[in-house]
C-alpha positions as CSV (number, residue, x, y, z in Angstrom):
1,X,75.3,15.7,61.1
2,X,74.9,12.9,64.1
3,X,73.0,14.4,67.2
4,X,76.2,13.4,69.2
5,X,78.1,15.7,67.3
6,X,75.5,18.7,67.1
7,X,75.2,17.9,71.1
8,X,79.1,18.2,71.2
9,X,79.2,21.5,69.0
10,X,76.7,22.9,71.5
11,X,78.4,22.3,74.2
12,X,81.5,24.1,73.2
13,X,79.6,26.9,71.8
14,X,78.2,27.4,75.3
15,X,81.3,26.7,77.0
16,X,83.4,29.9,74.8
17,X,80.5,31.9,75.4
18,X,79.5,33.1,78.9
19,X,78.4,36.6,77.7
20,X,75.6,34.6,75.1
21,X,72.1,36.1,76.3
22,X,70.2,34.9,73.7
23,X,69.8,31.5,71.9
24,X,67.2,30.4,69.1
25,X,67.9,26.4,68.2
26,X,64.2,26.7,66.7
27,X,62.6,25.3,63.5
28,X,65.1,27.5,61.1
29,X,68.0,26.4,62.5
30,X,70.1,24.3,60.7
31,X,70.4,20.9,62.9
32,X,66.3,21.3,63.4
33,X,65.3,18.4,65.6
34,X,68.9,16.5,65.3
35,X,69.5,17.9,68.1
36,X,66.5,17.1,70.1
37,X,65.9,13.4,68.3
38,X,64.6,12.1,71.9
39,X,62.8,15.1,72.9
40,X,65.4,16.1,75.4
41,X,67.2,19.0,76.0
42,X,71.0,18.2,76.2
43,X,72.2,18.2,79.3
44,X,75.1,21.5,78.7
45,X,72.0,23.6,77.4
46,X,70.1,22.7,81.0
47,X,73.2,23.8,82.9
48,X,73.7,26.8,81.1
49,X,72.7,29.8,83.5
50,X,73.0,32.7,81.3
51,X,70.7,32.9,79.2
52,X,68.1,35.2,78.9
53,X,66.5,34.3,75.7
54,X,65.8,30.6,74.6
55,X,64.0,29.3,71.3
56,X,63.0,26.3,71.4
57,X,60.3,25.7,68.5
58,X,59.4,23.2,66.9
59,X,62.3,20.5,68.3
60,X,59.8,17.8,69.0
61,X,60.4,18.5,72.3
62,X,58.1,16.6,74.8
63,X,59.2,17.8,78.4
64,X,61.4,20.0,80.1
65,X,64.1,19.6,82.6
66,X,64.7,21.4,85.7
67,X,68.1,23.1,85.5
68,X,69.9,26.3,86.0
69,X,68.8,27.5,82.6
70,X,65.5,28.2,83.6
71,X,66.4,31.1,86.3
72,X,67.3,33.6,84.3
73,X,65.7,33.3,81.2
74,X,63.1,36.2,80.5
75,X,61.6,34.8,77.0
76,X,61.4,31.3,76.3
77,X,59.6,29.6,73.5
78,X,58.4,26.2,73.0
79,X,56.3,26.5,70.6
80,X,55.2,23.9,68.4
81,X,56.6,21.1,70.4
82,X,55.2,18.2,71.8
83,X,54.2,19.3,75.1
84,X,50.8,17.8,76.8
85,X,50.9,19.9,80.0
86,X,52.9,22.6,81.3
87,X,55.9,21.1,82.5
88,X,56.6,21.5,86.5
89,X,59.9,22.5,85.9
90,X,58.2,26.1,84.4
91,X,58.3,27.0,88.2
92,X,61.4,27.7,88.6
93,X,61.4,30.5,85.6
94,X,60.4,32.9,88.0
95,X,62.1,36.0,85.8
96,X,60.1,35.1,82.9
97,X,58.2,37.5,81.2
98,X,57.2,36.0,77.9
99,X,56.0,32.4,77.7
100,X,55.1,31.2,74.3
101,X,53.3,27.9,73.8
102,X,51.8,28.2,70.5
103,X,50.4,24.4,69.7
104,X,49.6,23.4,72.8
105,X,46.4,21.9,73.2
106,X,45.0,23.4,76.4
107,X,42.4,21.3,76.8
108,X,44.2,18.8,77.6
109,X,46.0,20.7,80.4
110,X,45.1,19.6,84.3
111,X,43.9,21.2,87.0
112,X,47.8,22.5,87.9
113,X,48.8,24.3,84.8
114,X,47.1,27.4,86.4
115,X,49.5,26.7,89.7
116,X,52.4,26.6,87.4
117,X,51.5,30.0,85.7
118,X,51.0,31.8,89.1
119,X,54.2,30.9,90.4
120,X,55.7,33.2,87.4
121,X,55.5,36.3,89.3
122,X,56.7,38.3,86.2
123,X,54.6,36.8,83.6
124,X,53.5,39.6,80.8
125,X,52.6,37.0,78.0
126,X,51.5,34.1,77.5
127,X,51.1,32.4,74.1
128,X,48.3,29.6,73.4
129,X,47.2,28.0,70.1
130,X,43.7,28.1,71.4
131,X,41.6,28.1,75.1
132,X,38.9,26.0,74.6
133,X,35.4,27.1,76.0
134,X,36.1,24.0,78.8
135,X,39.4,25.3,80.3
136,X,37.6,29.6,80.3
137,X,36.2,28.7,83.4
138,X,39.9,28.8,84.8
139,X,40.8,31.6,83.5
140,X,39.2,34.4,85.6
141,X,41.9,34.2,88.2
142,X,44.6,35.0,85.7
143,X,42.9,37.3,83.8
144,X,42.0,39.7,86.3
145,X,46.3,40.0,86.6
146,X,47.1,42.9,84.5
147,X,50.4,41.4,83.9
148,X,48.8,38.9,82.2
149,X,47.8,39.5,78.4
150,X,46.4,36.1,76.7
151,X,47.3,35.9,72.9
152,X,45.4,33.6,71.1
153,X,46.0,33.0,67.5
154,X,42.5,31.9,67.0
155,X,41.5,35.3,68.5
156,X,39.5,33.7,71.3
């Protein structure tokens, strides 16, 4: 199936659905990174406000649009993407809860990506492949947040 077409199917799939809370376009999804060929989200998935729920794993996703999306969503996965840095645009998630970013290097993350995590006031959990012993000094300031609970799968 042509990304167009997957892009199209998307669209009216959204469009039919106003009620739809949760969507999971991750790595068992049939279309898996068709839809995403240019590591983009598509623009009708950025305007869609109603989510609450978004998967977005494994797409080969590299950044992240600002967009009405973002508001209301509560969970939001990116795991397993392409990502180098938190993307600004993470901001404006302010009712998220549950951030997962499982395969993100975050040593490689600058000085801001604690900025962007503070300005998620709801923030419960955050999901990292790994925090290397360089970025620990960082953490302090979040982990002294009870809301906060750091899940590493190396266990660190």
């Amino acid at each position: 199936m042509a990304s167009g077409t997957v892009a199209q199917a998307l669209e009216a799939l959204l469009a039919q659905t106003p009620q739809l809370r949760c969507l999971d376009l991750g790595a068992g999804w049939g279309a898996h990174r068709v839809l995403f060929q240019l590591g983009a989200l598509p623009d009708c998935l950025a305007r869609c406000r109603h989510l609450t729920r978004l998967v977005l794993q494994d797409e080969g996703l590299s950044e992240l649009p600002a967009g009405d999306y973002l508001t209301g969503l509560r969970e939001l996965s990116l795991a397993k993407n392409n990502f180098t840095h938190l993307p600004p645009a993470l901001s404006t998630a302010t009712a998220l809860e549950h951030l997962d970013f499982k395969g993100l290097d975050a040593s490689c993350l600058p000085d801001d990506a604690l900025d962007i995590l503070c300005s998620l006031p709801r923030l419960k959990k955050l999901w990292l492949s790994s925090i290397p012993v360089e970025w620990q000094h960082r953490l302090p300031h979040v982990q002294q947040w009870e809301r906060i609970e750091f899940l590493c799968e190396s266990g660190v």
